[in-house]
N, CA and C atoms as an extended XYZ file, in Angstrom:
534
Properties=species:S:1:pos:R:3:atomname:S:1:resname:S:1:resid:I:1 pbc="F F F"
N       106.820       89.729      117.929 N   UNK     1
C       107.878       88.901      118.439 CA  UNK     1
C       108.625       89.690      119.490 C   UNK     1
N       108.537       88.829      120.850 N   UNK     2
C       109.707       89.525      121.648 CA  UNK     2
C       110.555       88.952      122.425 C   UNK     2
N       111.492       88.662      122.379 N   UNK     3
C       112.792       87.602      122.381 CA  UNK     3
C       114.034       88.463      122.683 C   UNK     3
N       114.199       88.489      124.418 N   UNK     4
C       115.464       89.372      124.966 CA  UNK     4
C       116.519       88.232      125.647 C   UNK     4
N       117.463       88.932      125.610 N   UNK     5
C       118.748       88.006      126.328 CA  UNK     5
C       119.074       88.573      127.547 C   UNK     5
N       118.099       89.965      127.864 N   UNK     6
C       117.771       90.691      129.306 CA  UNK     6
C       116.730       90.713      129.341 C   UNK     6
N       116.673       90.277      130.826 N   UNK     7
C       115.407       90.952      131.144 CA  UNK     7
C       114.861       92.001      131.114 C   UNK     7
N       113.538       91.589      130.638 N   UNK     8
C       112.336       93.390      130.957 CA  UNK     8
C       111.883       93.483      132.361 C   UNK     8
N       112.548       94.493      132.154 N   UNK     9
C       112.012       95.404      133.605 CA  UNK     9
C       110.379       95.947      133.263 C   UNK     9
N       109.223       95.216      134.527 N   UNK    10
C       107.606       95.835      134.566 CA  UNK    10
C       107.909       97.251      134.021 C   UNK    10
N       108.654       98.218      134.517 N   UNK    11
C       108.052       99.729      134.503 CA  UNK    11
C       108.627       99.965      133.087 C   UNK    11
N       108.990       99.249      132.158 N   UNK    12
C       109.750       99.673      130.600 CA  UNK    12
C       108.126       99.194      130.035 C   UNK    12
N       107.454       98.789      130.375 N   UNK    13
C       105.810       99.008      129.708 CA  UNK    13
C       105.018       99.792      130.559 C   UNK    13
N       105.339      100.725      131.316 N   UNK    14
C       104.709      101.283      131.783 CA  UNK    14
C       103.350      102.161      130.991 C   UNK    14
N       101.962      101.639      130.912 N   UNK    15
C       101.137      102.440      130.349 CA  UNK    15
C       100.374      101.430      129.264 C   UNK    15
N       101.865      100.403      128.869 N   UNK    16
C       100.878       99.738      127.805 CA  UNK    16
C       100.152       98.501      127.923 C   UNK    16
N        99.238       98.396      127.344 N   UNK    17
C        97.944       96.973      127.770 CA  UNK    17
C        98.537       95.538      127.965 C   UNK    17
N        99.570       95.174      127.816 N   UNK    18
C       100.210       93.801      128.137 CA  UNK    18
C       101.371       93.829      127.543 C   UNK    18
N       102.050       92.262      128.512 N   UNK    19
C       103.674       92.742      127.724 CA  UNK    19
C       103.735       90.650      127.488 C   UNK    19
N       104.622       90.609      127.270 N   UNK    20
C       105.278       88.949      126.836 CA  UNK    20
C       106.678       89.287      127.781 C   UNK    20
N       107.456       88.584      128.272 N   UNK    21
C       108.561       89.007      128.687 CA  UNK    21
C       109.551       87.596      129.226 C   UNK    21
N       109.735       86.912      127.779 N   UNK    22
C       110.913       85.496      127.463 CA  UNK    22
C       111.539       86.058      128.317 C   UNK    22
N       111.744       85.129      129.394 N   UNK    23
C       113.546       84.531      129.949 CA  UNK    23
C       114.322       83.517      129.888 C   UNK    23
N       115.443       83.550      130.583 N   UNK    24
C       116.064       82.048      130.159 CA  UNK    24
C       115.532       81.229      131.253 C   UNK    24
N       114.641       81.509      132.366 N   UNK    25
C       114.537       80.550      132.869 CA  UNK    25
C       113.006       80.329      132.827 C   UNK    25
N       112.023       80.978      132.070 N   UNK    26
C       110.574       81.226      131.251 CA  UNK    26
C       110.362       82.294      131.228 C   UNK    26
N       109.086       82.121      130.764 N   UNK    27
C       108.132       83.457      130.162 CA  UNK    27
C       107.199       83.762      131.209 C   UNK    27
N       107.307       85.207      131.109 N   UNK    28
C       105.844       85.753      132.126 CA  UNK    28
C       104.911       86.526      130.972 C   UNK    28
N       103.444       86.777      131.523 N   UNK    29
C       102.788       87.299      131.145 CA  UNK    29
C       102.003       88.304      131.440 C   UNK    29
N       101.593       89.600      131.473 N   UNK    30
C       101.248       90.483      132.304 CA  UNK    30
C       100.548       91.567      132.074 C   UNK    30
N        99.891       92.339      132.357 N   UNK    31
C        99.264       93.218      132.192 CA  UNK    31
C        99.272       94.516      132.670 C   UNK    31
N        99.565       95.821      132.231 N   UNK    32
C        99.332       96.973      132.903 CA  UNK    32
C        97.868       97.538      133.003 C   UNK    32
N        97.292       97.697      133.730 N   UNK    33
C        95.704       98.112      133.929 CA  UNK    33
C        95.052       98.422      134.901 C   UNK    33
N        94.763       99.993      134.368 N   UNK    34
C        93.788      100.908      136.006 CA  UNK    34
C        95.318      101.124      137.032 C   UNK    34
N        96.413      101.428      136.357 N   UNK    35
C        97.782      102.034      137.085 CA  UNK    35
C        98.324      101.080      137.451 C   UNK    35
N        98.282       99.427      137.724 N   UNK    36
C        98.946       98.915      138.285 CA  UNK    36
C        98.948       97.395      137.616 C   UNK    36
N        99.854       96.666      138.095 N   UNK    37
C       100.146       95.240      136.938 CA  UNK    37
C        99.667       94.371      137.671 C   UNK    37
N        98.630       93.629      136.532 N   UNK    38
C        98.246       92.621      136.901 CA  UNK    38
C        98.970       91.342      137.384 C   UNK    38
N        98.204       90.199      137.856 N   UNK    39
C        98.922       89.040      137.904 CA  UNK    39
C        99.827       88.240      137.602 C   UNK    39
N       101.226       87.715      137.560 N   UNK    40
C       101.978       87.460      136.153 CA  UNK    40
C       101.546       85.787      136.075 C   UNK    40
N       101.835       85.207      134.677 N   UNK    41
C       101.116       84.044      134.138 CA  UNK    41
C       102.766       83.448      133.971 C   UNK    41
N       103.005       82.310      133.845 N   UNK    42
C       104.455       81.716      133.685 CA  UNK    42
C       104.422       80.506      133.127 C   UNK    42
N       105.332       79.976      132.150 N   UNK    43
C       105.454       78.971      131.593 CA  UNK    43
C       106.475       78.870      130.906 C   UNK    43
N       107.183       77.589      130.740 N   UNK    44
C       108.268       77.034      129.842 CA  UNK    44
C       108.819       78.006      128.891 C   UNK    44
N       110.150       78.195      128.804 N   UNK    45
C       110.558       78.932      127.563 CA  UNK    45
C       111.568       78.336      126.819 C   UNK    45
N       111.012       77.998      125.600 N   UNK    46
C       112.010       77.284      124.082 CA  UNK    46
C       112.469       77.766      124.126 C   UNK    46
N       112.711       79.312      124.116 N   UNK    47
C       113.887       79.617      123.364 CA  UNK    47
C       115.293       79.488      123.937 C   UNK    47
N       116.455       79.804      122.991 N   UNK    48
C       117.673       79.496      123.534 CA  UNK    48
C       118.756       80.930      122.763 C   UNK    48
N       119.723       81.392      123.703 N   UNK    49
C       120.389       82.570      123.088 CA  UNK    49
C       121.285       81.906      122.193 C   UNK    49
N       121.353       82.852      121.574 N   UNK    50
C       121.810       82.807      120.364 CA  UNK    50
C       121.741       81.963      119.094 C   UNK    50
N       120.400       80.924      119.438 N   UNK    51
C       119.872       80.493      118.078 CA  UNK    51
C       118.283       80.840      117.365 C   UNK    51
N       117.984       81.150      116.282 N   UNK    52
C       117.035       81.270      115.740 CA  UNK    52
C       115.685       81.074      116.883 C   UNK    52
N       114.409       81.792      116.347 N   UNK    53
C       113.223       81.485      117.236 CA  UNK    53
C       112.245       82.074      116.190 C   UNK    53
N       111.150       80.979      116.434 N   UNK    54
C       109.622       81.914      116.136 CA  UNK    54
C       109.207       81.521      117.315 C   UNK    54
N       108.184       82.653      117.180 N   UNK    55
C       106.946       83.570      118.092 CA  UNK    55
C       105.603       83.630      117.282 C   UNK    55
N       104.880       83.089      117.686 N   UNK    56
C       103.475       83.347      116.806 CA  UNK    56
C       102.696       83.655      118.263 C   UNK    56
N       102.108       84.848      118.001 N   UNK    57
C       100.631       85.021      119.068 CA  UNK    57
C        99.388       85.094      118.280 C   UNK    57
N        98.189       84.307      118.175 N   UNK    58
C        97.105       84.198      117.772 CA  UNK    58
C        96.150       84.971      118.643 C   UNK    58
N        95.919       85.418      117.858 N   UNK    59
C        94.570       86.772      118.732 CA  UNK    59
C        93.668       86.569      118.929 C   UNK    59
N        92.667       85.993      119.856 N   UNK    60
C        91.305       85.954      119.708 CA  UNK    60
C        90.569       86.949      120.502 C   UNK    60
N        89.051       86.736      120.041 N   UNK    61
C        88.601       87.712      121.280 CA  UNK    61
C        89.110       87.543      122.967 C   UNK    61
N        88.938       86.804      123.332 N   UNK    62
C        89.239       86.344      124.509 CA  UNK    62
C        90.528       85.895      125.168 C   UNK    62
N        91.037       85.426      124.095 N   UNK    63
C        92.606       84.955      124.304 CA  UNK    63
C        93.919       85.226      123.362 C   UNK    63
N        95.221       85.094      123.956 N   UNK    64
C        96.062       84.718      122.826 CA  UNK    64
C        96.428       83.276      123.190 C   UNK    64
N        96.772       83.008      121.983 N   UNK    65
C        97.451       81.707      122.080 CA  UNK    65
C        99.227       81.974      121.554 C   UNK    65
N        99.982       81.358      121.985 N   UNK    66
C       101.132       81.487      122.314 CA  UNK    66
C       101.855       80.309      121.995 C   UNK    66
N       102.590       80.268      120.643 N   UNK    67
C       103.483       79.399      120.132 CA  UNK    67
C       105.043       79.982      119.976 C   UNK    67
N       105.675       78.701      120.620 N   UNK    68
C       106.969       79.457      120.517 CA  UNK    68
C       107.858       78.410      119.693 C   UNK    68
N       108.677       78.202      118.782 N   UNK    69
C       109.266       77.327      117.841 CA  UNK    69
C       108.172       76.521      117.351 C   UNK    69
N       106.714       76.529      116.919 N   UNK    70
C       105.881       75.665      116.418 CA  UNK    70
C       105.039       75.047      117.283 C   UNK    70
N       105.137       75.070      119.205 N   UNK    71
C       104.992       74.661      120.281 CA  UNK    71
C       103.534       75.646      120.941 C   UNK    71
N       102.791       75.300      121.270 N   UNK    72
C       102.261       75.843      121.769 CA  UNK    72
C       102.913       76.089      123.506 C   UNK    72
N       103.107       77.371      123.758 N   UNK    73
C       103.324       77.600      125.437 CA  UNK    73
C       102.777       78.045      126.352 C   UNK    73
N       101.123       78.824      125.849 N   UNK    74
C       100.857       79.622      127.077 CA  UNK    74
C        99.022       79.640      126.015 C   UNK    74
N        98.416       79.689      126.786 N   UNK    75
C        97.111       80.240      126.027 CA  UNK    75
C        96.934       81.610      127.204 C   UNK    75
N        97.013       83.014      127.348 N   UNK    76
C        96.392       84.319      128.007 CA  UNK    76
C        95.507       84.516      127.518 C   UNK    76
N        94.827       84.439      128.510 N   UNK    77
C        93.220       84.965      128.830 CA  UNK    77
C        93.116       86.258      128.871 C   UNK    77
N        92.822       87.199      127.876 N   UNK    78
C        92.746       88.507      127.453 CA  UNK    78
C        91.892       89.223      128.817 C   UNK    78
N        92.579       90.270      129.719 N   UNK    79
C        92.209       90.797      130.866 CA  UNK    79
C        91.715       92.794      129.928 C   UNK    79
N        91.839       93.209      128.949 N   UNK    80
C        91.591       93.897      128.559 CA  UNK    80
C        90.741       93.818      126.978 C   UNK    80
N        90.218       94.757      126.545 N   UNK    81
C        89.298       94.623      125.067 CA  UNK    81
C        90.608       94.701      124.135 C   UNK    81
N        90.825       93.708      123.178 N   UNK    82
C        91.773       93.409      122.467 CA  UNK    82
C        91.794       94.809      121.566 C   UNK    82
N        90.640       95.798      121.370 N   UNK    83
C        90.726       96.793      120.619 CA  UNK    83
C        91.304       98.050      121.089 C   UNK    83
N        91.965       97.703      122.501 N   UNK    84
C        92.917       99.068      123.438 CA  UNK    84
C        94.374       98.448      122.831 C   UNK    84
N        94.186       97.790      122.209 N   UNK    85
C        95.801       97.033      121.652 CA  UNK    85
C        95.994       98.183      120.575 C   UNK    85
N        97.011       99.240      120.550 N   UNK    86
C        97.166       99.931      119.392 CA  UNK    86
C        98.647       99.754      118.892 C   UNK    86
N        99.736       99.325      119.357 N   UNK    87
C       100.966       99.698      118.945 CA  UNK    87
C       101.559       97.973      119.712 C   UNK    87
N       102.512       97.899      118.767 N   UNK    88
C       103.956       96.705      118.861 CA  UNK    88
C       105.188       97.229      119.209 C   UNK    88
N       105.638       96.330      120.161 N   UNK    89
C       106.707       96.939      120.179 CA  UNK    89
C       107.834       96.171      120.488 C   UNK    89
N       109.171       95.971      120.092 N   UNK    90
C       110.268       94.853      120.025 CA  UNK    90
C       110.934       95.723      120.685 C   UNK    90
N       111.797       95.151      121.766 N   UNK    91
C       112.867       96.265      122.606 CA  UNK    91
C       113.894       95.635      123.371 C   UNK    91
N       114.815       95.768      123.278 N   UNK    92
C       116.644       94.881      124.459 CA  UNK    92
C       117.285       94.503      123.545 C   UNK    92
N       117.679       93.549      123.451 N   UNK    93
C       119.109       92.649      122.962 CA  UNK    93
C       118.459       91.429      122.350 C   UNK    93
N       118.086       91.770      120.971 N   UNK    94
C       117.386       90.726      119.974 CA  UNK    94
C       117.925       91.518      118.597 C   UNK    94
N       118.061       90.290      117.890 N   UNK    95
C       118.347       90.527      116.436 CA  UNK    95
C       117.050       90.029      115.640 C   UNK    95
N       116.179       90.848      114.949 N   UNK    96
C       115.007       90.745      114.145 CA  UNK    96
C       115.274       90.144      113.397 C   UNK    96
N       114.838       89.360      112.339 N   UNK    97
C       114.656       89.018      110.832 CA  UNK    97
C       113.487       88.772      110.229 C   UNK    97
N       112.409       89.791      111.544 N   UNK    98
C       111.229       89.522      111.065 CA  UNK    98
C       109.850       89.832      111.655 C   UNK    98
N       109.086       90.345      110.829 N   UNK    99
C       107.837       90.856      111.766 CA  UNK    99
C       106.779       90.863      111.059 C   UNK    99
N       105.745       90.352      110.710 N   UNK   100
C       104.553       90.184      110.363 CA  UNK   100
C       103.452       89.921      111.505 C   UNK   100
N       102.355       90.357      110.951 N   UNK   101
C       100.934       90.578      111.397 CA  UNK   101
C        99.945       90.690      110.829 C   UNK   101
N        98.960       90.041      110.974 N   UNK   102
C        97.578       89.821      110.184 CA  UNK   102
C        96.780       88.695      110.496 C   UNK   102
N        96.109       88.174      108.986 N   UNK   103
C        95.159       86.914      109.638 CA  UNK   103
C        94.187       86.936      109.804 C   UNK   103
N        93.344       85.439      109.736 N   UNK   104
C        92.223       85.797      109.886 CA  UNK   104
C        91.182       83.990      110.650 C   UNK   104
N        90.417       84.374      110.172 N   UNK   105
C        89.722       82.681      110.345 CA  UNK   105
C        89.339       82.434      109.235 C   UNK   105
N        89.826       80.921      108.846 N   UNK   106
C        89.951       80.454      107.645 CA  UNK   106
C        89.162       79.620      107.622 C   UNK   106
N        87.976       79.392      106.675 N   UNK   107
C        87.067       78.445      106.070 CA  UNK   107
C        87.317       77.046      105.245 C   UNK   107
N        87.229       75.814      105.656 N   UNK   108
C        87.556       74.973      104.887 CA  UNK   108
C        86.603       74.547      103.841 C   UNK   108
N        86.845       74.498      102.849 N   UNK   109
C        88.023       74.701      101.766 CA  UNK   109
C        88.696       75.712      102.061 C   UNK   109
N        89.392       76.506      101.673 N   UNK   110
C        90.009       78.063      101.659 CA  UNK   110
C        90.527       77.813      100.226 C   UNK   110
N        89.786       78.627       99.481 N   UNK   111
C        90.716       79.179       97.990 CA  UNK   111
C        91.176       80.716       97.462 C   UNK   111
N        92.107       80.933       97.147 N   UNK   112
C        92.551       82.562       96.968 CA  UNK   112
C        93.002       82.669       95.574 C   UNK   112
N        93.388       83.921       94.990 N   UNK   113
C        93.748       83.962       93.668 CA  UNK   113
C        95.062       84.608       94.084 C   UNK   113
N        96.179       84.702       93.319 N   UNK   114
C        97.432       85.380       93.897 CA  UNK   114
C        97.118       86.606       93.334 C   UNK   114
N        97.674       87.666       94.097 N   UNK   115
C        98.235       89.177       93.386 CA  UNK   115
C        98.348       89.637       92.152 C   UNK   115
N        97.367       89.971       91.220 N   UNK   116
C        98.063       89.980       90.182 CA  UNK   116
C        97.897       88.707       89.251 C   UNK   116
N        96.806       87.981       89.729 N   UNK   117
C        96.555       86.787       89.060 CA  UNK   117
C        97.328       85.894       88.529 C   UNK   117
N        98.415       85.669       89.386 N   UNK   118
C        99.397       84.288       89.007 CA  UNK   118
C       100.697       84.306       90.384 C   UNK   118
N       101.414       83.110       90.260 N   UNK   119
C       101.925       83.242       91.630 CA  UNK   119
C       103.999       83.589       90.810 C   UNK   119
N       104.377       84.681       91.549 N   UNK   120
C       106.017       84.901       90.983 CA  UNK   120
C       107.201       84.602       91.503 C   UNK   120
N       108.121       84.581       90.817 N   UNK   121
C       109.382       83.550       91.316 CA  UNK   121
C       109.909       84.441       92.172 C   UNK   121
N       110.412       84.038       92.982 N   UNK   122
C       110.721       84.580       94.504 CA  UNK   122
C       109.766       85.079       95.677 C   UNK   122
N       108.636       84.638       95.345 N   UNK   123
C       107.504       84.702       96.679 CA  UNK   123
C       107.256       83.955       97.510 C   UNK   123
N       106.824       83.880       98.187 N   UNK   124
C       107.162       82.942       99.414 CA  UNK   124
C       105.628       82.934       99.970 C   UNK   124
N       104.938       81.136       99.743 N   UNK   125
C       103.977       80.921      100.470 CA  UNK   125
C       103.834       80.378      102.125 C   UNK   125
N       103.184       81.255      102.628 N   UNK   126
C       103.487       80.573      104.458 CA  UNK   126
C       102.370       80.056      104.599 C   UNK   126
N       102.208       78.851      105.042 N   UNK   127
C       100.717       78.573      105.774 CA  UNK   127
C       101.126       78.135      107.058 C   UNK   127
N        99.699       78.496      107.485 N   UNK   128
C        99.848       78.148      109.395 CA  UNK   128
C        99.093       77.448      109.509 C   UNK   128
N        98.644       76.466      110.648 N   UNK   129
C        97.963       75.628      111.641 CA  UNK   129
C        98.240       74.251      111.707 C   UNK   129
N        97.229       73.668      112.518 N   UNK   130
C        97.243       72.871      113.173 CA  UNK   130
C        96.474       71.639      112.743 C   UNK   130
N        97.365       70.116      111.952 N   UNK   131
C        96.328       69.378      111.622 CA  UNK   131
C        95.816       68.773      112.477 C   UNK   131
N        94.172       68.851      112.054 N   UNK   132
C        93.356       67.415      112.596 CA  UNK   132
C        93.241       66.342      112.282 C   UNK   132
N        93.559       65.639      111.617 N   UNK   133
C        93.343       64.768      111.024 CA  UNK   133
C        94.668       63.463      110.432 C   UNK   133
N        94.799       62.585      109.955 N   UNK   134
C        95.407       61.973      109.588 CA  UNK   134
C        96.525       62.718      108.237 C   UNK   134
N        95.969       63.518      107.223 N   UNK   135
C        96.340       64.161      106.392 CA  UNK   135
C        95.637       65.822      105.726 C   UNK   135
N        96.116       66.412      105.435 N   UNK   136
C        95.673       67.558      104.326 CA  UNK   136
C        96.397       67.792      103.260 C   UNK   136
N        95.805       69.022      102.403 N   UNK   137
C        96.774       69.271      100.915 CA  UNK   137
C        96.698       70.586      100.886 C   UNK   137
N        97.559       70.963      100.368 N   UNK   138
C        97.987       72.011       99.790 CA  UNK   138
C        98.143       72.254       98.300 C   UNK   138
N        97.137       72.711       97.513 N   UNK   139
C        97.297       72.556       96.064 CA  UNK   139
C        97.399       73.942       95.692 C   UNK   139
N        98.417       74.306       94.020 N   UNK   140
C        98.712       75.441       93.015 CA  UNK   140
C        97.622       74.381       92.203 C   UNK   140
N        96.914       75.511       91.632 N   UNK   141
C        96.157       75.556       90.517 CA  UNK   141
C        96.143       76.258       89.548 C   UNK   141
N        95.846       75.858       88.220 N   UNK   142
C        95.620       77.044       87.255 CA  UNK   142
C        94.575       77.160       87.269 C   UNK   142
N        93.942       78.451       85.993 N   UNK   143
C        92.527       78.584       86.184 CA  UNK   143
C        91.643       77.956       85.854 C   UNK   143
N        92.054       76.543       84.953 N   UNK   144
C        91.037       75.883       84.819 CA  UNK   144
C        90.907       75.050       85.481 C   UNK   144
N        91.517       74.755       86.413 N   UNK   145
C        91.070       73.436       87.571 CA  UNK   145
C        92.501       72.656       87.940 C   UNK   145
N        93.119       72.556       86.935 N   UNK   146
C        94.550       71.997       86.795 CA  UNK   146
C        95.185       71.959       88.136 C   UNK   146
N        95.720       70.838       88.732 N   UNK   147
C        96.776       70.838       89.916 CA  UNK   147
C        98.222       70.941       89.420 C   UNK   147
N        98.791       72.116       89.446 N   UNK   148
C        99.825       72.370       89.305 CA  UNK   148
C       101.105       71.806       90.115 C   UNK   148
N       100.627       72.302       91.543 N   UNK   149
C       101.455       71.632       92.723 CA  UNK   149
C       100.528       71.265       93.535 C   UNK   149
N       100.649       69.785       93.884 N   UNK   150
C       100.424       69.663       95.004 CA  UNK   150
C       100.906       68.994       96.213 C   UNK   150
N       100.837       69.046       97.684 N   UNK   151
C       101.889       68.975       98.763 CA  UNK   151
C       100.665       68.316       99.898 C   UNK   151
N       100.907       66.996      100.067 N   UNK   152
C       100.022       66.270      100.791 CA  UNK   152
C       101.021       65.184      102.117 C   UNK   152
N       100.892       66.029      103.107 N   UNK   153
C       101.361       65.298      104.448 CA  UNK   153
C       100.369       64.484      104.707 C   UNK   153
N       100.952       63.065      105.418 N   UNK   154
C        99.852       61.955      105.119 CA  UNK   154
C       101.092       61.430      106.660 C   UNK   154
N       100.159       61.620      108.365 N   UNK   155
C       101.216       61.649      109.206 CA  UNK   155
C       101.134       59.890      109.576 C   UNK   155
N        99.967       59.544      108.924 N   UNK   156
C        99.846       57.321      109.629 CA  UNK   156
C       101.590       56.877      108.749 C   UNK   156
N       101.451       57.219      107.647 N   UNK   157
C       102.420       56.959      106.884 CA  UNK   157
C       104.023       57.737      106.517 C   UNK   157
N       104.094       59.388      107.520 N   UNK   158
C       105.121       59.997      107.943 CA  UNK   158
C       105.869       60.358      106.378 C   UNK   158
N       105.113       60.593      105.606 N   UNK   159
C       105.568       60.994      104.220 CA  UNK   159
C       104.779       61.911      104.007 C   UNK   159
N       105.645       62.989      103.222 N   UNK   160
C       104.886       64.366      102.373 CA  UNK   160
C       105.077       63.627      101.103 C   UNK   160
N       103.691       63.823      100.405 N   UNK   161
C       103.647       63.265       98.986 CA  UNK   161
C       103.512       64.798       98.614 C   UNK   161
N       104.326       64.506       97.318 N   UNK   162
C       104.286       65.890       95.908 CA  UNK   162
C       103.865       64.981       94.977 C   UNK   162
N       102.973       66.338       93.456 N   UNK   163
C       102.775       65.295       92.621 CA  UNK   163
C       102.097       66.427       92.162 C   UNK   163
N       101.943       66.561       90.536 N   UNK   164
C       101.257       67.710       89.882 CA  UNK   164
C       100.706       66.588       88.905 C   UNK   164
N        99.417       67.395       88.033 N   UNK   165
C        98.775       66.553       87.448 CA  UNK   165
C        97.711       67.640       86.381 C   UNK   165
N        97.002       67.013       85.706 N   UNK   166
C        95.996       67.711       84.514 CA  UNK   166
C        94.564       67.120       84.487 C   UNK   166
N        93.665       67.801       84.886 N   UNK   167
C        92.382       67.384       85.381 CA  UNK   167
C        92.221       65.874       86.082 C   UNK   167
N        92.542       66.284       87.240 N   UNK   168
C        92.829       65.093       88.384 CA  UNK   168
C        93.543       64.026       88.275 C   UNK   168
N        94.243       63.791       87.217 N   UNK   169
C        95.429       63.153       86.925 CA  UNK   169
C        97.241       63.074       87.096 C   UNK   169
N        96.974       62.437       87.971 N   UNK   170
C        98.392       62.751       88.603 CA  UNK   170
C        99.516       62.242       87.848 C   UNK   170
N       100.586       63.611       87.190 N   UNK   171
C       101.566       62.967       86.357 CA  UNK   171
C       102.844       62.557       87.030 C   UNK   171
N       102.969       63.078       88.404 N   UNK   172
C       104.242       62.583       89.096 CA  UNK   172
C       103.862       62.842       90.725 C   UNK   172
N       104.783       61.748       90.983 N   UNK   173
C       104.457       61.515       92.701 CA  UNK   173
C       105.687       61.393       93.279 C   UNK   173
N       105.735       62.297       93.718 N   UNK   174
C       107.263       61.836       94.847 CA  UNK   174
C       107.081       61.770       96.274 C   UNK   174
N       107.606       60.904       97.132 N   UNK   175
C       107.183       60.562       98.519 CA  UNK   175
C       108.875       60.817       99.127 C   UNK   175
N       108.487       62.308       99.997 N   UNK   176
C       109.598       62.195      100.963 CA  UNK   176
C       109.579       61.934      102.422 C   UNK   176
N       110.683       61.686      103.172 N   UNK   177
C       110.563       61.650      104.252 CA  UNK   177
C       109.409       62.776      105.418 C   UNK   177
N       108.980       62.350      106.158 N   UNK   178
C       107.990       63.062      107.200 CA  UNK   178
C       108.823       63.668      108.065 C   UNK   178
């Protein structure tokens, strides 16, 4: 995440493989490489000072993709081998509450077991992407098959259905607003 209320000055990355560099009036994108900076890339910038922001960059071989409040803003076309990427770095006039990194490509179905084989009070599940489709789910299970929780956005009809149940039997359904 990098989210300034000043501008970055090019030569404050001097050396390193690309920078992000939010303004209030957009974002550039850029590259240091073979001594000198590449092209800059420009587009729209969500954010706003002094209220909350996410930043998600998705890594691919070839590209990042670039979401800013849930928005996609920029797809960069990776001008260097994503494996000269060694170090992060947050720097100016931003207040953090947050920094994660990881990930991967996810297989549909996708099933996991929690930590420790059960899920604990005060953990916090995040999921990311992008639906295709009319609806998906999100189900807690126990180990025998049991739907514990489950969380089904359904967007024709603009309702998240909840509803837990005991071998595919649904004992409660609640429909909230979308």
């Amino acid at each position: 995440m990098l989210y300034s209320t000043k501008r970055i000055k090019k030569r404050d990355c001097t050396g390193k493989p690309g920078a992000f560099q939010p303004g209030f009036f957009g974002a550039e994108y850029f590259v240091f490489q073979h001594n000198k900076w590449g092209k800059e890339e420009k587009s729209s910038n969500p954010f706003k000072k002094g209220e909350d922001f996410d930043l998600r960059i998705r890594v691919h071989d070839d590209k990042f993709e670039i979401f800013g409040n849930q928005k996609e803003i920029h797809v960069y076309k990776t001008r260097v081998n994503i494996a000269a990427v060694e170090y992060f770095a947050v720097r100016k006039d931003v207040q953090l509450k947050g920094v994660h990194w990881g990930g991967r490509y996810y297989n549909l179905p996708f099933e996991t077991q929690f930590p420790g084989g059960y899920l604990r009070a005060e953990e916090r599940v995040y999921v990311y992407g992008i639906p295709k489709g009319d609806r998906f789910e999100i189900n807690f299970l126990a180990q025998n098959g049991d739907i514990l929780f489950h969380f089904n956005p359904r967007f024709k009809e603009k309702k998240n259905c909840t509803s837990s149940g005991r071998e595919s039997v649904n004992r409660e359904s609640v429909k909230d607003p979308h």
